[in-house]
C-alpha positions in Angstrom: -45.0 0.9 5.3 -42.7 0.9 2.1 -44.5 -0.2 -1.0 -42.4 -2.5 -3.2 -43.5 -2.6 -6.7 -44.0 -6.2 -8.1 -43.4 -7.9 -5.1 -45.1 -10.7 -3.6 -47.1 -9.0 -0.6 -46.1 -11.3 1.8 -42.1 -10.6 0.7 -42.6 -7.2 0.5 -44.2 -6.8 4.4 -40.8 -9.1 5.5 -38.4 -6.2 3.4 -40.0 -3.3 5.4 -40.3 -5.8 8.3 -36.1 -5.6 8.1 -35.7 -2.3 7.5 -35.3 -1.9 3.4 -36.3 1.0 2.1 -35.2 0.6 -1.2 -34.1 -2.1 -3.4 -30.2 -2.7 -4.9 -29.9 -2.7 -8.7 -29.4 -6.7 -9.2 -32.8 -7.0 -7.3 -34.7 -4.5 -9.3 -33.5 -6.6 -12.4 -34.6 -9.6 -12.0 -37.9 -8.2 -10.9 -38.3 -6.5 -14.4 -37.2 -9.9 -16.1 -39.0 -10.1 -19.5 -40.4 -12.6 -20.3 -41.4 -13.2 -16.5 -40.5 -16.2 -15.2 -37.4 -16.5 -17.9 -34.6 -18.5 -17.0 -31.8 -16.1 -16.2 -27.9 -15.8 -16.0 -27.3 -12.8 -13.7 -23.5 -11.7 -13.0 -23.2 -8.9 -10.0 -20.7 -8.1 -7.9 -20.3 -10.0 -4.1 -22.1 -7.9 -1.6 -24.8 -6.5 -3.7 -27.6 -8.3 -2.7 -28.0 -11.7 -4.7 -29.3 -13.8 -2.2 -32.4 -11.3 -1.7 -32.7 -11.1 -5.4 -33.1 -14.8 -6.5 -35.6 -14.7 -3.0 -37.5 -12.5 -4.3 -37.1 -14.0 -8.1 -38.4 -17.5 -6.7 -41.3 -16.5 -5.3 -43.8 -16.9 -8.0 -42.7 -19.8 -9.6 -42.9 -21.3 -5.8 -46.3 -19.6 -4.6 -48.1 -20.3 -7.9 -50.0 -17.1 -7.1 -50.8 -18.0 -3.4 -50.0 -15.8 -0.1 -48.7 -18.9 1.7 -47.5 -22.2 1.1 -49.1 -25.5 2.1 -48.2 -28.5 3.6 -44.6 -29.2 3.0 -43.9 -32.3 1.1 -41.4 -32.8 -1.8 -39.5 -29.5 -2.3 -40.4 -27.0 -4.6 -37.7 -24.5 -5.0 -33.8 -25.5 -4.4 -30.5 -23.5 -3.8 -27.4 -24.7 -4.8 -23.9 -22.9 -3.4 -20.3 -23.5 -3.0 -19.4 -23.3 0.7 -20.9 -24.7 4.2 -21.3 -21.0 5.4 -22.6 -19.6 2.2 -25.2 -21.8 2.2 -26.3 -21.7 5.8 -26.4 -17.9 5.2 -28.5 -18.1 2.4 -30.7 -20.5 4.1 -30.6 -18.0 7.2 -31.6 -15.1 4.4 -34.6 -16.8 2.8 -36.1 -18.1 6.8 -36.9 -14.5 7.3 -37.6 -13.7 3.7 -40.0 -15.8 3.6 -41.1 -16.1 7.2 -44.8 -14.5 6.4 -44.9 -17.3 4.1 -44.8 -20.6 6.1 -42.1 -21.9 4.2 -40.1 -25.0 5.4 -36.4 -23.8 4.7 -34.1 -26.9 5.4 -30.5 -27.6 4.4 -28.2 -29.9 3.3 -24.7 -29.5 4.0 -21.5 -31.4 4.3 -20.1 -31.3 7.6 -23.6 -31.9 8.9 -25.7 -35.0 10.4 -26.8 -36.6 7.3 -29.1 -38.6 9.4 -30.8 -35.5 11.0 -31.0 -34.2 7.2 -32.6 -37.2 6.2 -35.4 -37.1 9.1 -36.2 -32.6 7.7 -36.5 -34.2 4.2 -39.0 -37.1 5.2 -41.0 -34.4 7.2 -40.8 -32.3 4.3 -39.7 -29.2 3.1 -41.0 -26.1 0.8 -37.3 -25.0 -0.1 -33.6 -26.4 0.3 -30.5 -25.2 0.4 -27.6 -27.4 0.4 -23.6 -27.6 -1.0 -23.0 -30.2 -4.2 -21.6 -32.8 -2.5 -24.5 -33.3 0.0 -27.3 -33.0 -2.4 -25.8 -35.4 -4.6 -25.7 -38.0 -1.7 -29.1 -37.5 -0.6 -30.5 -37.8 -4.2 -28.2 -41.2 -4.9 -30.3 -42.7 -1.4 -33.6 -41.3 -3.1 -33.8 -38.9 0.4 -34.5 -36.0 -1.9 -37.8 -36.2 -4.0 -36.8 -33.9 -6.9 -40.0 -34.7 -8.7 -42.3 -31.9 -7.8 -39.5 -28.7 -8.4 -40.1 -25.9 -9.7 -37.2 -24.0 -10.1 -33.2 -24.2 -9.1 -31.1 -21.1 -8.3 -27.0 -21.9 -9.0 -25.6 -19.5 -6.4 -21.9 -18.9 -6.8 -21.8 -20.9 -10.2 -18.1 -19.5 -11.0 -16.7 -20.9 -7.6 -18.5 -24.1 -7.7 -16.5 -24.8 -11.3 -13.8 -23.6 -9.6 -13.8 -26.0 -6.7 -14.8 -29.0 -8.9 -18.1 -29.4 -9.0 -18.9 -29.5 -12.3 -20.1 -33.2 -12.8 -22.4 -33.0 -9.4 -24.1 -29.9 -10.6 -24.6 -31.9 -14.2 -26.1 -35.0 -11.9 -28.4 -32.1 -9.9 -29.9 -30.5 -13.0 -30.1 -34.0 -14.5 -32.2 -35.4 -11.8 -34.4 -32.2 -11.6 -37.9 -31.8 -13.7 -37.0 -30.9 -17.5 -39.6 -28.2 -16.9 -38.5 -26.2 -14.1 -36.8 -22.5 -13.6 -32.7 -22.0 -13.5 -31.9 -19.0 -12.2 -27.6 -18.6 -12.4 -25.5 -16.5 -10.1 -21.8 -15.6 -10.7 -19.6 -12.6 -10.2 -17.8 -13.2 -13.4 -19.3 -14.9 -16.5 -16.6 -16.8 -17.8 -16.6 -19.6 -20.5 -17.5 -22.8 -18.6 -20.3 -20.5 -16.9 -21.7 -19.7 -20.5 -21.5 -23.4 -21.5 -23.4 -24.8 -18.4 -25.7 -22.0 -18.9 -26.3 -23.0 -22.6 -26.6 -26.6 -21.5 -29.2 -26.3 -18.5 -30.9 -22.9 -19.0 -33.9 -22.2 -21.8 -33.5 -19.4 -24.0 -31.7 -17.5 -20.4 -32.1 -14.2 -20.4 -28.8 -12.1 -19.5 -28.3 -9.6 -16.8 -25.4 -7.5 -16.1 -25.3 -5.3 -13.3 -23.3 -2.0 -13.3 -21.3 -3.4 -10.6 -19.8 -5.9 -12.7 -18.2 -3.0 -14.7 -16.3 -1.6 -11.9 -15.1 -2.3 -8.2 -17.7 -1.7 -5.4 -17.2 1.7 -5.1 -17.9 1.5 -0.5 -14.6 -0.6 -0.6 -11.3 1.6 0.1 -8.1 -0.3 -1.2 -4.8 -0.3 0.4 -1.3 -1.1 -0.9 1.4 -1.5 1.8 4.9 -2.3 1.3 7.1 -4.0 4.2 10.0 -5.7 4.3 9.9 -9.3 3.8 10.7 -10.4 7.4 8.2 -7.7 8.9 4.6 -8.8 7.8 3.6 -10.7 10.4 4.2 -7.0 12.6 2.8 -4.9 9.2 -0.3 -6.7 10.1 -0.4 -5.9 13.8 -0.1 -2.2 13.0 -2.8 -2.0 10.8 -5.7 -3.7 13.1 -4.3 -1.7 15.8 -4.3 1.6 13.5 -8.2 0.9 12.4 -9.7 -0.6 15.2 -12.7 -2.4 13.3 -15.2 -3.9 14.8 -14.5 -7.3 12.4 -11.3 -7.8 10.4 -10.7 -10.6 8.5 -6.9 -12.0 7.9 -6.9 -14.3 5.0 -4.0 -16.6 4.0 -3.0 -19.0 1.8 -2.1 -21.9 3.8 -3.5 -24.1 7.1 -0.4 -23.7 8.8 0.0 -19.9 8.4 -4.0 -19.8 9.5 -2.5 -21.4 12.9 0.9 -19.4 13.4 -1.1 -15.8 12.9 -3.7 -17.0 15.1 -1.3 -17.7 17.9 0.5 -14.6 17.1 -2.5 -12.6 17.4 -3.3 -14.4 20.6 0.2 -13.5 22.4 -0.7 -10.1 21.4 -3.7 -9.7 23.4 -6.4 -9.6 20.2 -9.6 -11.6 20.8 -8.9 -13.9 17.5 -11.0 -17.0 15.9 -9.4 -19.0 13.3 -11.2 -20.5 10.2 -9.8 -23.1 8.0 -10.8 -26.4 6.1 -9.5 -28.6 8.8 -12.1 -27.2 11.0 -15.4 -29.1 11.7 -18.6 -27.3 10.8 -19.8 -26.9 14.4 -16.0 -25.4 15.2 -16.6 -22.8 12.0 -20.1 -22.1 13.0 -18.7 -21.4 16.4 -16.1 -18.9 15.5 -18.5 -16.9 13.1 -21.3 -16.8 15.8 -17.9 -15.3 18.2 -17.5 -12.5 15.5 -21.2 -11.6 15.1 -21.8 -11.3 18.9 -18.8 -9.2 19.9 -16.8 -11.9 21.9 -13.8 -11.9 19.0 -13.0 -9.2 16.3 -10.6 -10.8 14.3 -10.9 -13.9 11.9 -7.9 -15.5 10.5 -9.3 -17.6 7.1 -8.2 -19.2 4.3 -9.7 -19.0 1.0 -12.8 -21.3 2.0 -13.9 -18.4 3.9 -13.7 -15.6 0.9 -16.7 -17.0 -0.3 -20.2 -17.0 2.2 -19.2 -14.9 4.9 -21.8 -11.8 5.8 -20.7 -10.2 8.7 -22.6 -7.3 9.1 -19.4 -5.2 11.3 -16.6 -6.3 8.8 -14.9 -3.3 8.3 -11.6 -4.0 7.7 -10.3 -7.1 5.0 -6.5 -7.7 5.6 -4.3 -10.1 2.6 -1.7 -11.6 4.9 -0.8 -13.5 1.7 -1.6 -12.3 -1.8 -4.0 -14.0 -3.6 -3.8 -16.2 -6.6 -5.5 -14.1 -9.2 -7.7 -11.5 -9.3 -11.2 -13.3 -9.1 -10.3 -14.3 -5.2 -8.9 -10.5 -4.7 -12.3 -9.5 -5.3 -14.3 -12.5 -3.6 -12.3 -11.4 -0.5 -12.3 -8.0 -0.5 -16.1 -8.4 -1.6 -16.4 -9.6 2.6 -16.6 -5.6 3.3 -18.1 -2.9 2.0 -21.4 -4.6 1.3 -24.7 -3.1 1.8 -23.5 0.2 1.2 -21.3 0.3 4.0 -17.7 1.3 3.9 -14.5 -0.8 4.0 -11.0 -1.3 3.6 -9.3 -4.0 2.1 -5.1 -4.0 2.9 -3.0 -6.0 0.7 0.4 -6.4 3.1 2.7 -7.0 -0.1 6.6 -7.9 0.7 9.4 -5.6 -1.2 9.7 -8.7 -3.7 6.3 -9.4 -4.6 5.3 -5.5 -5.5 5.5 -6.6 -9.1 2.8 -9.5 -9.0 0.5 -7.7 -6.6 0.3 -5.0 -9.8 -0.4 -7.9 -12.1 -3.3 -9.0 -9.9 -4.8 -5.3 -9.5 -4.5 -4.6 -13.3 -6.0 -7.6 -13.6 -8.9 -6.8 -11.0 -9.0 -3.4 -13.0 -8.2 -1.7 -9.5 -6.1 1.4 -8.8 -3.9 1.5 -5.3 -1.7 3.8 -3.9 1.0 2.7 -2.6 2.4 3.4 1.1 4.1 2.7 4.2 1.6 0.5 7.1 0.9 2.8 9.6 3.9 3.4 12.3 4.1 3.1 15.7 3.6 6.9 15.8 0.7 6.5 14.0 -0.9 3.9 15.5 -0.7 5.7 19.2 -1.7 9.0 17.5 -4.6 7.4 16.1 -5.2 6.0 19.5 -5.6 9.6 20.9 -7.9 10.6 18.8 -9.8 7.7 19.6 -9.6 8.6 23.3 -10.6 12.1 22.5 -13.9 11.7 20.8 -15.0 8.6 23.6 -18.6 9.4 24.1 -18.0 8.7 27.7 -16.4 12.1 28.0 -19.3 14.1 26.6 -21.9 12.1 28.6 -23.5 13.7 31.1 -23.0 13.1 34.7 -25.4 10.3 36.5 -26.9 11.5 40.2 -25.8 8.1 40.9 -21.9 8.9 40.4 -22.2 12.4 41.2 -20.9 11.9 44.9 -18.4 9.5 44.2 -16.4 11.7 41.3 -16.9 14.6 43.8 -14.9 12.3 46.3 -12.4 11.3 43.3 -11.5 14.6 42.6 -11.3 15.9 46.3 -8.9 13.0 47.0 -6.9 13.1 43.4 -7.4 16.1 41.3 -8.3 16.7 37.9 -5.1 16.1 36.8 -4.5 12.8 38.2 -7.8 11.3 37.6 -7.3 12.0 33.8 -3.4 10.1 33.4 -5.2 7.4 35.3 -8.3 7.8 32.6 -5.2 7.7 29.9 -3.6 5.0 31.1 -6.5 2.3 31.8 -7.3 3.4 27.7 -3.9 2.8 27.1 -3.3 -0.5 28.8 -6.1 -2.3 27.2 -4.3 -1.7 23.8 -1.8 -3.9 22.5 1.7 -2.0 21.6 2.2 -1.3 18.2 5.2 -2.5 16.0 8.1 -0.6 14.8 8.9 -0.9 11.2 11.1 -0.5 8.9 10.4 2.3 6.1 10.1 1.5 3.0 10.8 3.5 0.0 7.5 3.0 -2.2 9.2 5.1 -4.9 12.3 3.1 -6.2 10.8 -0.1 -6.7 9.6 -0.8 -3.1 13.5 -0.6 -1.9 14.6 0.6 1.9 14.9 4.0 2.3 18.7 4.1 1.0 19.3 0.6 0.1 20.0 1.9 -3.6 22.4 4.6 -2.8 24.2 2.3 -0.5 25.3 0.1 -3.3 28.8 -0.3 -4.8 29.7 -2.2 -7.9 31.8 -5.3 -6.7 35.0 -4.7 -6.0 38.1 -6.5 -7.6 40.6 -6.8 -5.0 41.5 -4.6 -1.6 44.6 -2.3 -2.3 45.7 -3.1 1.3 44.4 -5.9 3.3 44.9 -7.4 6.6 45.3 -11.2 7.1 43.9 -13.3 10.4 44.0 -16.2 11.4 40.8 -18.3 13.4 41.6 -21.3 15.4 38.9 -23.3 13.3 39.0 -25.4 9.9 38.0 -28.0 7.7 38.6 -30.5 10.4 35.6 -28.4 13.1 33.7 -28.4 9.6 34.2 -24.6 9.0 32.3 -22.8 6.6 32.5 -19.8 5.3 28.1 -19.3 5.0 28.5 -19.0 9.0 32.2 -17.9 9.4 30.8 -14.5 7.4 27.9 -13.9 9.5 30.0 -14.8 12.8 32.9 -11.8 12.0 30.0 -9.3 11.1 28.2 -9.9 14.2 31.4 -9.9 16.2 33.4 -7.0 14.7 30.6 -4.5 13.4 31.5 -5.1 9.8 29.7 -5.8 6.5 30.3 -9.1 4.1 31.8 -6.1 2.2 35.0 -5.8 4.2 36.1 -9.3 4.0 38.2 -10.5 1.4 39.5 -14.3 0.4 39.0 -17.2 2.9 41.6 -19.6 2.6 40.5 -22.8 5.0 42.9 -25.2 6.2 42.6 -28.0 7.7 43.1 -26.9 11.4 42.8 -23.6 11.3 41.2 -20.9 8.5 43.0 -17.5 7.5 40.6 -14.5 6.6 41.5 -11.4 4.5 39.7 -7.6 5.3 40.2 -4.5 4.3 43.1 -3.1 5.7 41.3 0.4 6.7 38.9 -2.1 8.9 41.4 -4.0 10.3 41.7 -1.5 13.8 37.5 -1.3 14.2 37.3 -4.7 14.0 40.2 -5.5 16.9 38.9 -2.7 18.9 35.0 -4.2 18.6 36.3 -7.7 19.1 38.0 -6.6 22.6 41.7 -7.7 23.8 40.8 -11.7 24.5 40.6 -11.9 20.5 37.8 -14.8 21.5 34.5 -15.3 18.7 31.8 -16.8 19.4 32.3 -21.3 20.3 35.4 -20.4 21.8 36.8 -19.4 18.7 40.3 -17.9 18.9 41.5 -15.4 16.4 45.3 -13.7 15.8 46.5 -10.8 13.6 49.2 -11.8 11.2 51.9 -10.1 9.9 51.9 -10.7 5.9 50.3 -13.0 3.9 50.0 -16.3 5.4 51.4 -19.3 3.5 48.9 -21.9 2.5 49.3 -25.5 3.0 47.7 -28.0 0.5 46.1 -30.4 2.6 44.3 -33.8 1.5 41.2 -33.1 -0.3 41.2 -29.1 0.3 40.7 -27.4 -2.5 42.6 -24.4 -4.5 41.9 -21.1 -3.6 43.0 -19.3 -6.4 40.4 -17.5 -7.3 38.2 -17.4 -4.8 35.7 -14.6 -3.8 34.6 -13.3 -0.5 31.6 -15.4 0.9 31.9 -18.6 -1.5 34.7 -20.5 0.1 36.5 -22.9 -2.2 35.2 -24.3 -5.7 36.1 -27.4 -7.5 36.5 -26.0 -10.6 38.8 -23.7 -9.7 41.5 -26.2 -10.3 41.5 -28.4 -13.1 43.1 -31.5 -11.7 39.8 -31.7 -8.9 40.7 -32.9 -5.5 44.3 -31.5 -4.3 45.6 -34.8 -3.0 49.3 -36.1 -2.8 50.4 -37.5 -5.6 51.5 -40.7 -3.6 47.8 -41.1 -1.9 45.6 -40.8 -5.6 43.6 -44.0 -6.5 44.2 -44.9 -9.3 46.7 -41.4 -10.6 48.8 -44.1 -12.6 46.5 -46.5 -14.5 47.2 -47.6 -17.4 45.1 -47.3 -20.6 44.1 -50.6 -22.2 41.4 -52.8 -23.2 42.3 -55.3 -20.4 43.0 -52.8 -17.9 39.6 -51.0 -17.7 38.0 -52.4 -14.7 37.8 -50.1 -11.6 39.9 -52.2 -9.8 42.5 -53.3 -11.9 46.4 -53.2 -11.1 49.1 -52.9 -13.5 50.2 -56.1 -14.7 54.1 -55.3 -13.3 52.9 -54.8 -10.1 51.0 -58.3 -10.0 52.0 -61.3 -8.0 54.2 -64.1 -10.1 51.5 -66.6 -10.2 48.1 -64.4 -10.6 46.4 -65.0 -13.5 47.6 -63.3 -16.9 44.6 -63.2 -18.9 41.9 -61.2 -16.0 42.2 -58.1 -14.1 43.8 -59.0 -11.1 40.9 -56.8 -9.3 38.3 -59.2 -10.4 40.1 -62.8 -8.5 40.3 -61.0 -5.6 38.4 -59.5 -3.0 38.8 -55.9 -2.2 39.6 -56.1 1.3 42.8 -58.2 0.1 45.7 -57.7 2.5 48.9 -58.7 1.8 51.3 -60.6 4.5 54.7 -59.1 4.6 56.5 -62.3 6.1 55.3 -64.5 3.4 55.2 -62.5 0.9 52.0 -63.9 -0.6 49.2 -61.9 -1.0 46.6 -63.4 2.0 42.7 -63.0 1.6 40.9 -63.0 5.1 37.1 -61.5 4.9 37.0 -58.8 7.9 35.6 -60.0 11.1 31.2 -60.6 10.9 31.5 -60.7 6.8 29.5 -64.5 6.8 31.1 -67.4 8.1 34.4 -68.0 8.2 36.2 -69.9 5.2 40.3 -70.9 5.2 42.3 -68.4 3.9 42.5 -68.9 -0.1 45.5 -68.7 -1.5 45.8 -67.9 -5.7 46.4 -71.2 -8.0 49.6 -71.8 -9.6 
């Protein structure tokens, strides 16, 4: 048996009951706290044991120098953390902590029956763990007898001011006993922290770990670069390259949480999604799935980064990047714990290198960056896998001996090992092939800088055709582009000025183009929708059609601009509202009409606009102006004539 030094007996038998041998730094430092039983604001990095540590810390204060606990009535001790999951797992932690105890551990979680809450806490209860929210509830309906506690552990402190929960930790620590213990947790000590510590905490005694100084050294950090529109397959190549046991996805958003699980699904990976939208007994569900084996990929979102112990998570995977550097290392802090090894992959797009760097510096971490593993590498990693399978170095059962003699008498060696190959092979899911990324130049393709030209002014020689589409089929030259690449195996590059018409749209390319794209488009000169096309001899001339707009000036892949023209819409003179109108203080209305254009007896001193109505016709035969409201205007009135 393992003797632990300062330890209550009963604790120390449960440690060596679990298999520790030795304690982690943050738990040998609150057991040296001086004074003892000093309030204390302890900052250590996620993973190193903090749970253990303010279990251990407790214990006095709780025992009041006993080996067990007595009857449970009012609680005694009670933990306070961020997250559902965090706090069933510290509840989970302290039932065998202090199982030799005969504590009553109960919690008090949102998400949860409050009514079978209410019924633990009437029976009583030596310790409770519970989120903000819920504790605040059961204390407002005087469930929760605060009146006998001893002391109050803030686990997570830095999250729960994150989340919020600032005013229903003040009400908690309000309603506790004046004298009691508070014991702080946080993986960063930042300024609220210090305040609420100043505010709740007597003369707190400070403790900072080693591994608040640097980055838990069992973690191994990854930088890969993709291509924007590739991620989603980035990601399939690197659980298929590591093969963990556990991996956890984590993304930003709900809605990405269900696209990558369904993704994940098609591809044949046993996957569990967690999000807020969840219920607790569908979250509970999904983590129980990972624990036993049945799934071994989670796809989170943030609420997840925080509470999580899976004891196989090997692998931490940033589908999206995170929004600062405190929930970088929350997440990545899901792996690597214990002193087992990890690796934490941030999949980072070729435009969002930059603030991926901003949020390492600021996590004070130091990637190289790389390509995700290929589809070459993927399937080579896979026969290495298959080469060190322990069931080819086991040794031979009696009871299989006769039926492998019978295998290989029937198929051969050589046979029997493909069909060993293929089986391995068949239960994998194929990798993804991906472009490379040149990690060098500023996270470029491979060649996407050299490929560049500066913009050219005009073509030397240049080829006009015509397409049987215009403004009329609502052309456009955002599609029209695309459409001639696909069709004629050219780039954007090689087209020139679109000039649209109204029934048909002429297209300019680079003369030394002009055969490759014929020959690709075949001799029916037919685009996609049916769209006919015709080589043109010259420059074509250019119509000016209601409404369309000059071309001078126009570039390759913007169409037409108003301002190209400084008289706006190119309409005939004879068809402009309102070309002619006159300047004048009596002729500013939007419908007024020149005064020699008025009848003989309209009125002289108003706009003639403002008498009539706008849908004013005027009858030919008479030649009176007539005023007849279109058919369903209202009832119908005799037509009004204009007073002499």
């Amino acid at each position: 048996m393992t003797e632990f030094e300062g330890i209550v007996p009963a604790l120390g038998r449960a440690l060596d009951k679990r298999g520790y041998s030795e304690l982690t730094q943050v738990q040998r430092a609150v057991l040296e706290l001086e004074p003892k039983g000093a309030d204390a604001l302890v900052s250590a990095q996620t993973g190193s044991g903090k749970t253990v540590a303010f279990g251990l810390a407790l214990a006095p204060s709780l025992l009041g120098g006993q080996d067990r606990f007595g009857p449970a009535g009012a609680p005694l001790g009670l933990a306070v953390a961020p997250t559902r999951e965090l706090a069933l797992q510290v509840k989970r932690e302290l039932d065998w902590l202090y199982a030799e105890t005969g504590a009553v551990v109960a919690s008090c979680v949102g998400g949860m029956d409050i009514r079978t809450e209410r019924r633990a806490l009437e029976r009583g209860a030596h310790i409770i763990v519970g989120t903000p929210g819920r504790l605040c509830d059961h204390i407002r309906r005087h469930a929760l007898d605060m009146t006998n506690l001893r002391a109050v552990v803030l686990d997570e402190a830095d999250e729960m001011l994150d989340l919020g929960f600032r005013e229903d930790l003040e009400f908690i620590l309000d309603a506790a006993p004046a004298e009691r213990r508070t014991l702080m947790f946080s993986a960063t000590v930042s300024r609220t922290i210090a305040n609420l510590a100043k505010n709740y905490q007597r003369d707190a005694v400070r403790i900072s770990t080693a591994a608040e100084q640097k980055q838990h050294v069992d973690i191994d950090y990854r930088g890969f670069l993709v291509a924007a529109q590739e991620r989603e397959n980035a990601i399939i190549n690197v659980l298929r390259f590591y093969e963990a046991k556990n991996a956890l996805v984590f993304c930003n958003t709900r809605a990405t949480v269900n696209h990558l699980t369904a993704r994940f699904n098609n591809r044949g990976f046993s996957v569990v999604a967690l999000s807020g939208e969840l219920s607790q007994n569908e979250r509970t569900h999904a983590l129980q799935a990972m624990r036993d084996g049945r799934a071994r990929v989670c796809v989170a979102t943030d609420v997840a980064a925080r509470g999580i112990d899976l004891p196989n998570l090997e692998l931490v995977i940033h589908a999206d990047l995170p929004t600062n550097a405190e929930t970088l290392l929350h997440r990545s802090g899901r792996t690597g714990r214990a002193g087992r090894k990890g690796v934490s992959a941030l999949i980072v797009p070729q435009n969002g290198r930059r603030r991926a760097e901003r949020l390492l510096r600021d996590a004070k971490i130091a990637v190289a960056w790389g390509n995700p593993p290929s589809a070459d590498d993927v399937l080579q990693r896979d026969d290495e896998r298959l080469m060190a399978d322990p069931n080819l170095s086991e040794p031979l059962q009696d009871s299989e001996a006769e039926f492998v003699r019978a295998l290989l008498a029937q198929h051969g060696a050589e046979q029997l090992a493909a069909a060993f190959v293929r089986l391995h092979r068949g239960r994998q899911s194929a990798p993804e092939d991906l472009s490379e990324v040149n990690v060098h130049d500023g996270g470029q393709p491979s060649g996407q800088r050299e490929e560049r030209k500066p913009r050219r002014e005009d073509f030397s020689e240049s080829a006009w055709f015509s397409l049987s589409v215009g403004r009329k089929q609502n052309a456009e030259p955002r599609w029209l582009i695309p459409l001639l690449c696909r069709a004629g195996g050219i780039t954007k590059r090689e087209i020139g000025s679109i000039k649209m018409q109204q029934d048909e749209t002429f297209v300019e390319l680079d003369a030394n183009s002009a055969d490759r794209f014929l020959a690709a488009i075949g001799p029916q000169a037919t685009l996609e929708n049916n769209i006919r096309l015709k080589r043109l001899d010259g420059m074509p001339e250019f119509t000016s059609q209601p409404y369309a707009k000059k071309h001078e000036g126009s570039h390759a892949g913007k169409g037409f601009r108003k301002d190209d023209r400084p008289g706006g819409y190119d309409k005939p003179a004879g068809k402009r509202k309102f070309a002619d109108k006159p300047q004048g203080k009596s002729h500013d209305k939007p419908y007024a009409k020149p005064a020699e254009s008025r009848e003989a007896g309209a009125p002289g001193g108003k706009p003639w606009a403002k008498d009539a109505k706008p849908w004013a016709k005027k009858d030919k035969k008479a030649g009176k102006p007539k005023f007849a409201k279109p058919a369903g205007a209202g009832k119908k009135k005799p037509a009004r004539k204009p007073q002499d």
